[in-house]
C-alpha positions in Angstrom: -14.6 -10.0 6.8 -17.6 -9.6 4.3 -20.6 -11.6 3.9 -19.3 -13.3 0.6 -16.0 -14.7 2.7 -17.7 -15.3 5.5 -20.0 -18.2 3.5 -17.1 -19.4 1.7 -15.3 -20.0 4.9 -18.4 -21.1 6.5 -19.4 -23.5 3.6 -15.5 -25.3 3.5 -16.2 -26.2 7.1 -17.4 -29.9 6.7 -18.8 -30.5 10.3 -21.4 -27.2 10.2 -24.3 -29.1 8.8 -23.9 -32.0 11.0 -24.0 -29.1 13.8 -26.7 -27.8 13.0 -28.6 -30.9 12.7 -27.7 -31.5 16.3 -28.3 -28.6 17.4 -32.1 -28.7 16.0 -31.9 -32.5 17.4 -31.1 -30.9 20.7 -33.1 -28.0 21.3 -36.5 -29.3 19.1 -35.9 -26.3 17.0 -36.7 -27.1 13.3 -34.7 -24.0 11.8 -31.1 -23.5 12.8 -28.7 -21.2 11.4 -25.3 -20.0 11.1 -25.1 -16.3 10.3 -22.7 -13.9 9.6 -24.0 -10.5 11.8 -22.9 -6.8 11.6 -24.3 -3.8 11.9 -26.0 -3.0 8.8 -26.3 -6.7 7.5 -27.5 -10.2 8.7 -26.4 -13.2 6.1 -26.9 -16.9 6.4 -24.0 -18.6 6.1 -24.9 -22.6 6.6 -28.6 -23.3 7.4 -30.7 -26.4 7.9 -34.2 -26.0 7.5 -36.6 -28.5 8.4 -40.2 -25.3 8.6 -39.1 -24.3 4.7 -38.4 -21.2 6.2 -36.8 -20.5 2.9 -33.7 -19.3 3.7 -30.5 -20.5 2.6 -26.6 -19.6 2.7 -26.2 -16.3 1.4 -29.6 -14.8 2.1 -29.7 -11.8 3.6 -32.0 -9.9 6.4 -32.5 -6.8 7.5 -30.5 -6.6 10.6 -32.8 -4.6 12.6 -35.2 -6.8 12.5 -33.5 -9.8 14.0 -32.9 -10.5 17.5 -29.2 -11.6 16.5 -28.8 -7.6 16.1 -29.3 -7.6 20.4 -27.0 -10.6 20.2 -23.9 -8.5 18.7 -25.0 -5.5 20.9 -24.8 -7.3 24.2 -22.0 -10.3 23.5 -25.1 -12.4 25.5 -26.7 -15.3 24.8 -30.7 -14.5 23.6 -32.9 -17.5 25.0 -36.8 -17.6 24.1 -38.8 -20.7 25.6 -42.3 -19.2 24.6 -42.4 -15.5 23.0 -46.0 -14.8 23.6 -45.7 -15.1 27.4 -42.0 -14.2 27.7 -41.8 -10.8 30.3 -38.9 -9.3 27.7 -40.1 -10.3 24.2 -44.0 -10.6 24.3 -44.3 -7.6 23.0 -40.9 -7.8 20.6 -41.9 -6.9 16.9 -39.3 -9.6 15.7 -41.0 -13.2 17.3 -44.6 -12.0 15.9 -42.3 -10.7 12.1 -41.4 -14.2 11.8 -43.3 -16.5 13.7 -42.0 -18.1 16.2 -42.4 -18.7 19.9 -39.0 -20.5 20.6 -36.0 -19.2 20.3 -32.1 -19.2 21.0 -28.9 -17.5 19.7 -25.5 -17.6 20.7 -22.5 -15.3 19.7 -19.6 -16.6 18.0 -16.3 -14.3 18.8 -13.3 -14.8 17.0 -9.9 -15.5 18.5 -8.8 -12.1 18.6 -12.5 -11.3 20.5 -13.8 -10.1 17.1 -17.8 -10.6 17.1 -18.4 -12.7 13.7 -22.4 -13.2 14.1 -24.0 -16.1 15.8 -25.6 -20.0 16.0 -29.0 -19.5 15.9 -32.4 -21.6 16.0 -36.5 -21.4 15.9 -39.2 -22.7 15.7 -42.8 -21.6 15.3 -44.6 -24.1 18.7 -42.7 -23.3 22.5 -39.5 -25.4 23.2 -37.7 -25.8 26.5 -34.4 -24.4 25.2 -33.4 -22.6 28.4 -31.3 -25.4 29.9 -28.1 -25.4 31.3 -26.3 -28.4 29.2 -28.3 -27.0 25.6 -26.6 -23.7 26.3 -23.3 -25.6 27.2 -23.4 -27.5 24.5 -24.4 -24.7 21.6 -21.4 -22.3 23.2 -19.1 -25.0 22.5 -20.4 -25.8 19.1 -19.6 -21.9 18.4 -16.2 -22.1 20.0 -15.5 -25.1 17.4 -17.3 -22.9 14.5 -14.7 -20.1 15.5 -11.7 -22.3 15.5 -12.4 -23.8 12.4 -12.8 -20.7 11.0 -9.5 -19.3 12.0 -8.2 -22.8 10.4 -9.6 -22.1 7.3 -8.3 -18.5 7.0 -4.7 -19.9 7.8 -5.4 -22.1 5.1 -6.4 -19.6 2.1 -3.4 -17.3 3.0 -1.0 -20.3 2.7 -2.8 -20.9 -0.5 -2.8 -17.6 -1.2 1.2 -17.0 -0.4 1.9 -20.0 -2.7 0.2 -19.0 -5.4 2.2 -15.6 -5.3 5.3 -18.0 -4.5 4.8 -19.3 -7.8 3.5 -16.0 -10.0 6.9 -14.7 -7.8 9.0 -17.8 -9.4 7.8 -17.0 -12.4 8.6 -13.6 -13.2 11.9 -14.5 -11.5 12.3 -16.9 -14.4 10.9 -14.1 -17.6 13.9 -11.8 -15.4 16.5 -14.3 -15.3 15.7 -15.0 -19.3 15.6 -11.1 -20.2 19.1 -10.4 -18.2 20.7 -13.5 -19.8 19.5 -13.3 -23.2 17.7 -9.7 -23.9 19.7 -7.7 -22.2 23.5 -9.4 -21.8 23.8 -10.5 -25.7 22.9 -6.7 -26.9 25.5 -5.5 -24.7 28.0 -8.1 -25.8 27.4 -6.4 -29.2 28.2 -3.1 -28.2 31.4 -4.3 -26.0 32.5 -6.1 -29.4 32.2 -3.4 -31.8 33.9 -0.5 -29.2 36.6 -3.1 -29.2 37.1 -3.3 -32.7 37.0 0.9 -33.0 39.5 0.7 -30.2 42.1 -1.5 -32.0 40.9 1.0 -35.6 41.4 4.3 -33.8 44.1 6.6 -34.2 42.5 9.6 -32.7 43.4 10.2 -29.0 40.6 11.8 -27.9 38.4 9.4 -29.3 40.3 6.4 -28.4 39.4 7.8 -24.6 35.5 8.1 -25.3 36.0 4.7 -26.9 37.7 3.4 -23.8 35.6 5.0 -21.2 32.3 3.5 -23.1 34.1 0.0 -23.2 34.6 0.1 -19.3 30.7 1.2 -18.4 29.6 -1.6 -20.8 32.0 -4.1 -18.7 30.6 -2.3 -15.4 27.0 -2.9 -16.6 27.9 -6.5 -17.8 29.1 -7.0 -14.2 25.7 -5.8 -12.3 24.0 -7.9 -14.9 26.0 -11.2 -14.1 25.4 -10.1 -10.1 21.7 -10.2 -10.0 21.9 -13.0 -12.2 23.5 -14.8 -9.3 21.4 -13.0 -6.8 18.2 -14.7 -9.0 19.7 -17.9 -9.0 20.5 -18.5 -5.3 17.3 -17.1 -5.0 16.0 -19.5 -6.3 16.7 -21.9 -3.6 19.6 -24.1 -5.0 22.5 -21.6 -4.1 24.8 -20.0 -6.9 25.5 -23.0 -9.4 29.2 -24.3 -9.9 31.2 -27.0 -12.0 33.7 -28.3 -9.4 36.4 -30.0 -10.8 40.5 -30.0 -10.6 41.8 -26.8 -10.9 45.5 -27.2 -11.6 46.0 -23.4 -13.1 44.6 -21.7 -9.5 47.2 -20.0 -8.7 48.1 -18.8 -12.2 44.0 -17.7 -12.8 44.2 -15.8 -9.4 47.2 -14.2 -10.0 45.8 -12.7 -13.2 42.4 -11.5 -11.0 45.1 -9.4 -8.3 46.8 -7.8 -11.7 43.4 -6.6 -13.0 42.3 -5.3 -9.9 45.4 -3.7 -9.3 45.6 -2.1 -13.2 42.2 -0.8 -12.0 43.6 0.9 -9.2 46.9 2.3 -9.8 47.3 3.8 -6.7 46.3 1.1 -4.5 49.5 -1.0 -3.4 47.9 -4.8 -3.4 50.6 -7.5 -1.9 49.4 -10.8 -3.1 51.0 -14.6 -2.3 50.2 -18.3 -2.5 52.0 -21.5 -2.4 51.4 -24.8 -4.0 47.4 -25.3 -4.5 47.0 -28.5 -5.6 45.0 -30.6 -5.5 42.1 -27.7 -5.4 38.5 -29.0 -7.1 36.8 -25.8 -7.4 35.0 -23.8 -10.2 38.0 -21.5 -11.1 35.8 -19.0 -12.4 33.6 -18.6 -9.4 36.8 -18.4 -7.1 38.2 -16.2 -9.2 35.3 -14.0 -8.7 35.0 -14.5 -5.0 38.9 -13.3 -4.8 37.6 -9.7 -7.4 34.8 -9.2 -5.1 37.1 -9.3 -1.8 39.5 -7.0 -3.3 37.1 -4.5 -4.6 35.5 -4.7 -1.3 39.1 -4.1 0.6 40.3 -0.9 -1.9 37.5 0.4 -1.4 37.5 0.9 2.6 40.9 0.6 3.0 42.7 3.7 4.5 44.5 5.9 2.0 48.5 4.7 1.7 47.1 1.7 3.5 48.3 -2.2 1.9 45.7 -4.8 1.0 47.1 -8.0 1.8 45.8 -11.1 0.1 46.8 -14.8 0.1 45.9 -18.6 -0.9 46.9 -21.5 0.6 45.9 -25.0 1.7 46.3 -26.3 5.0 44.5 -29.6 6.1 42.6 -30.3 2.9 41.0 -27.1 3.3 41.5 -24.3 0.8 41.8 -20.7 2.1 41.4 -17.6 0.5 42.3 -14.3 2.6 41.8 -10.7 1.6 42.6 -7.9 4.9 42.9 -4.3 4.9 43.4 -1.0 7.0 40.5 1.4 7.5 37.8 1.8 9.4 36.9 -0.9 11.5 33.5 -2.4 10.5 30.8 -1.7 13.5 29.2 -4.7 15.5 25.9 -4.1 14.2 26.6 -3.8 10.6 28.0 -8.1 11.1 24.5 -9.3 10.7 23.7 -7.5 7.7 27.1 -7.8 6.1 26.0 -10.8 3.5 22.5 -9.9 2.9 22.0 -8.7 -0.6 21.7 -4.7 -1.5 23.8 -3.8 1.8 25.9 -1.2 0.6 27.5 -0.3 4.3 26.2 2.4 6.6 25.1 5.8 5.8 28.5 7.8 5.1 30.6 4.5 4.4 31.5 4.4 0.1 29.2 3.1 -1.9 29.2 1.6 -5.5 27.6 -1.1 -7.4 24.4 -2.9 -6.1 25.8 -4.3 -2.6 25.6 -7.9 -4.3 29.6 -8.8 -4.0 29.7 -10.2 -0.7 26.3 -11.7 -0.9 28.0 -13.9 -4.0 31.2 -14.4 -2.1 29.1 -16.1 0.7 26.8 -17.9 -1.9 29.8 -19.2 -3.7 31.6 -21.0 -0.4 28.5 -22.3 0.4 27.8 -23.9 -3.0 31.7 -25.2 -2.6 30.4 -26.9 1.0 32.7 -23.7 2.7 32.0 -20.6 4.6 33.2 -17.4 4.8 33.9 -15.1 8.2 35.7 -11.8 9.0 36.7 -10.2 11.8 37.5 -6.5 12.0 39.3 -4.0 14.6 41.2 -1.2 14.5 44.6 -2.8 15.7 44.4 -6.1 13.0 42.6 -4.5 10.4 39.8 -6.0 8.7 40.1 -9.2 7.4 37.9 -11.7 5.1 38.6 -15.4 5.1 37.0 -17.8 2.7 37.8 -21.5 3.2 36.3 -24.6 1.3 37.4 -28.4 1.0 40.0 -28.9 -1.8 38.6 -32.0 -2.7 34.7 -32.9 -2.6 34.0 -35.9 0.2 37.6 -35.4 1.8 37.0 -35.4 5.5 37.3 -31.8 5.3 34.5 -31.3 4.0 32.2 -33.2 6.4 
């Protein structure tokens, strides 16, 4: 800690001048002092002076020519009743430097057993300061002084961490706008006008350029919606939805399993679902709950391996279930699973940002559900997202 903290912590202490009155009160000592001590520096950091010794907080000394200097060197307590006839410090260039025949200067330690520097008084006439319940009473004064200090540290980090909360907030917020508006509207653009060539060309091998270009700019538009909901449940209210009757579900999920499996030719997908109604949900969010399961399950699922996936209600409670065959997933990968930017172990396959079952959890929880999977060789792995059909059914509680 420097000298220029050490004041300001020192100075936002309220009781230290009140101290240090008592403590002159006490020992008869008309300048008292608390300093900030190191090696190479001595500073005041609170001071009551009743000689106009004409110090004040922030001055400075030269070390060496205090007897707070033997303080930090020893970790002891220097007590001076009468310098001039004092056996130890008669003869002590530092009592005759500045005058004074009484003396005392006790070390405060930080928590941690950090020396800071001391409480220290003088006077220029001879004082009975060596007594027991004046030394007892200064050591506790420098026990509070510490405490209060490690108080007021806590304090400026905390204010400290919430000022960079905020700054953090709002950067979060200039992202959020540049990805929603700078960024996504551009590429809408581009997505709009390789659309229109598309439906104009008549050339096959630029109809393919055309195509592959369409599908990176729907890629890109997808990791730009992701951290968008990665920002937003960041944010601390969860990924928003608009929860309301869904009567289509069934129809609008159906149409996600065709899409995926367009996408991937070669990956048999078996889907079902019976009657979903009533379901209050945001379709859209589900919908994308039920593409991020499916990607997921392709992509570790065993080759010539089924993914099986289903919806259904049962007790008021919707249930959305995606399982396939592969490797089973290892115990301590569970924890990590839903965290955003997991991508799976080292040697597992990898695509996209590791965001799509971060916004699969995010979603059931901002639909007052949950989401759990169990995994094993034998039963395959299996994701199972279930939420209330309808908001405030006892399901739901």
């Amino acid at each position: 800690m420097d000298a220029n903290t050490a004041v300001e912590l020192i100075g936002r202490i309220g009781a230290v001048p009140a101290l240090l009155q008592v403590v002159s009160s006490l020992t008869g000592l008309r300048f008292a002092a608390v300093a900030r001590v190191t090696s190479d520096s001595w500073t005041a950091c609170a001071v009551h002076d009743g000689l106009n010794f004409g110090l004040t907080a922030g001055s400075e000394l030269d070390v060496a020519t205090t007897l707070c200097s033997v303080v930090r060197d020893s970790g002891r307590t220097v007590v001076i009743n009468h310098a001039s006839t004092d056996p130890l410090f008669c003869e002590h260039q530092t009592p005759k430097m500045y005058g004074f025949e009484s003396y005392i200067s006790v070390p405060i330690f930080r928590a941690g057993g950090e020396y800071f520097g001391t409480i220290c008084a003088l006077d220029p006439l001879p004082a009975m300061v060596n007594d027991p319940k004046i030394l007892a009473t200064l050591a506790l004064f420098a026990e509070l002084i510490s405490s209060q200090l490690e108080a007021q540290e806590r304090e400026q980090k905390a204010q400290n961490a919430l000022l960079d909360a905020r700054e953090t907030a709002e950067l979060r917020e200039q992202f959020i706008a540049v990805l929603g508006h700078d960024i996504r509207n551009p590429l809408s653009s581009i997505r709009m006008g390789v659309e229109t060539l598309m439906r104009r060309s008549q050339n096959e091998r630029d109809a393919g350029i055309l195509g592959r270009i369409h599908s990176s700019s729907q890629r890109i538009a997808g990791l730009i919606d992701d951290v968008l909901d990665l920002a937003r449940g960041r944010l601390g209210g969860g990924i928003p939805v608009a929860i309301e009757p869904a009567p289509a579900l069934a129809q609008v999920l159906g149409h996600v399993v065709a899409e995926v499996q367009s996408a991937h030719p070669e990956q048999q997908i078996r889907w079902s679902t019976g009657p979903l109604e009533p379901v209050h949900c945001d379709t859209a969010r589900v919908s994308q709950v039920l593409s991020n399961l499916l990607a997921n399950a392709v992509q570790h699922s065993e080759p010539g391996q089924p993914v099986t996936a289903s919806a259904s209600m049962r007790g008021g409670v919707f249930e959305l279930r995606v399982e396939n065959y592969g490797p089973p997933i290892p115990e301590d990968v569970f924890p990590r699973l839903f965290q955003p930017y997991y991508r799976g172990p080292e040697g597992s396959p990898r695509s996209g940002l590791g965001l799509g079952l971060y916004i699969v959890a995010e979603v059931a929880r901002s639909h007052h559900g949950d989401v759990d999977v169990t995994s094993s060789r034998e039963n395959g792995t299996v994701f199972r997202v279930r939420f209330p059909s309808v908001p405030g059914s006892p399901a739901s509680r």
